[in-house]
C-alpha positions in Angstrom: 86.1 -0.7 -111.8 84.7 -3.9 -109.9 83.7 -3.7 -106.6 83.7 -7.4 -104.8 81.7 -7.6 -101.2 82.1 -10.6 -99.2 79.7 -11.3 -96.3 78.3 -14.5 -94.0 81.5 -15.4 -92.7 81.0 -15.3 -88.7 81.8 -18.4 -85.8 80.6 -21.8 -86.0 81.1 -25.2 -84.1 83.3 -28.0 -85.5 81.2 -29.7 -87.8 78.6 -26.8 -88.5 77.9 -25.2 -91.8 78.3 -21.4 -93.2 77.6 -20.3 -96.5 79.4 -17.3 -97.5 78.2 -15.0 -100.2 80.0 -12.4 -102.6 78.6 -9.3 -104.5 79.8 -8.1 -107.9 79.2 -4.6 -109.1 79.5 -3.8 -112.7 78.2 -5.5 -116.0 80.7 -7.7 -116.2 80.6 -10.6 -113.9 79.1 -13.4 -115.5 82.2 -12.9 -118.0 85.1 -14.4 -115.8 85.4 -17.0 -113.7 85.4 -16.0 -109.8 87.3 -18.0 -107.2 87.4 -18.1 -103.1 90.8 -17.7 -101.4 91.4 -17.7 -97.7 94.5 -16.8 -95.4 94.5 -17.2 -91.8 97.1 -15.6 -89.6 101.1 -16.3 -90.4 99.9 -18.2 -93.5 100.0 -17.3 -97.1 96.9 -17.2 -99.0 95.8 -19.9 -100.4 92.9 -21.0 -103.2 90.3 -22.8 -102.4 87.7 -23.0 -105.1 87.2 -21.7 -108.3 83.9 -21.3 -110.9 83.8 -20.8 -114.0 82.1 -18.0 -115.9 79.4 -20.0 -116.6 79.0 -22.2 -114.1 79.9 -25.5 -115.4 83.1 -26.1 -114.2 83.8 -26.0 -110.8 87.5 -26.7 -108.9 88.3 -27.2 -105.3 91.6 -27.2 -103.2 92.1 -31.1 -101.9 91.4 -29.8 -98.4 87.8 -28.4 -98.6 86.7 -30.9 -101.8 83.4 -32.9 -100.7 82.4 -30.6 -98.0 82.9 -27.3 -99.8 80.5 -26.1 -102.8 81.2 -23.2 -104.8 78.3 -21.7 -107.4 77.1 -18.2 -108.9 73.8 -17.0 -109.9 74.8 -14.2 -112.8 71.4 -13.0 -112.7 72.0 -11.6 -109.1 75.8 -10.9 -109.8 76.7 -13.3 -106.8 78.7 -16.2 -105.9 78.9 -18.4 -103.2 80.7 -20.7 -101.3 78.2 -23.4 -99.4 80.8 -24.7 -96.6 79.9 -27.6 -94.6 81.4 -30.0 -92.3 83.8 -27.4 -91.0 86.9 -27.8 -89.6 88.9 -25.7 -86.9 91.5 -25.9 -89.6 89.4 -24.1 -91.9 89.8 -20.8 -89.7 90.6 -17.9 -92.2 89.7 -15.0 -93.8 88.1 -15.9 -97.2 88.5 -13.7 -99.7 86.6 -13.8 -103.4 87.7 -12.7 -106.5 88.1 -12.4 -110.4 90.3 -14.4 -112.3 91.9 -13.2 -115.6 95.2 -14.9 -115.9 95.8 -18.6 -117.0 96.8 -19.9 -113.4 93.3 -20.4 -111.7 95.4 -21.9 -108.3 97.4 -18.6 -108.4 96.6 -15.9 -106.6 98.3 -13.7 -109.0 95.9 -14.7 -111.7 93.1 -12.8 -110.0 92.8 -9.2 -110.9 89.9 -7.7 -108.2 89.7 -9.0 -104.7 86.3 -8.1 -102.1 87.7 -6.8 -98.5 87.3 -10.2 -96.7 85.0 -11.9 -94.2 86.2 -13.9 -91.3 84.9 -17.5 -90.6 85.8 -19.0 -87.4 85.4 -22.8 -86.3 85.5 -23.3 -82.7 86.4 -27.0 -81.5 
């Protein structure tokens, strides 16, 4: 069983920065690529970036590429997503998880989710 635990979401200005961090349990984490999703209310969930195992390959959803960063430190069992530049748009829960399936912009390809953390930009 993994256990994924999100934290460092909380409210910032337009324009402000929040780095949000997410802690794997088990022995497996630097053996799948981990990706940040986010909903906000009467929205589906969306993807927003993705890392790979390694981390040498990163991917970003058009809307948060340039002023998002996604990276892992497998020593630690941690990823992170470095978000700056924010945007009341970017209002959400963000969620991390594990990918397993092919997709890596599906949802459905990611097997363990964390609980959540909510970010808030204020305009």
């Amino acid at each position: 069983q993994v256990q994924l635990v999100e934290s460092g979401g909380g409210l910032v200005q337009a324009g402000g920065s929040l780095r949000l961090s997410c802690a794997a349990s088990g022995r497996t984490f630097s053996s799948y690529a981990m990706g940040w999703f986010r909903q906000a209310p009467g929205k589906e969930r969306e993807f927003v970036a993705v890392i790979s195992s390694g981390g040498g390959r990163t991917y970003y959803a058009d809307s948060v590429k340039g002023r998002f960063t996604i990276s892992r430190d497998n020593a630690k069992n941690t990823m992170y997503l470095q978000m700056n530049s924010l945007k009341p748009e970017d209002t959400a829960v963000y969620y991390c998880a594990r990918q397993y399936g092919s997709d890596r912009w599906d949802a459905r390809s990611y097997d363990f989710w964390g609980q959540g953390t909510q970010v808030t930009v204020s305009s």
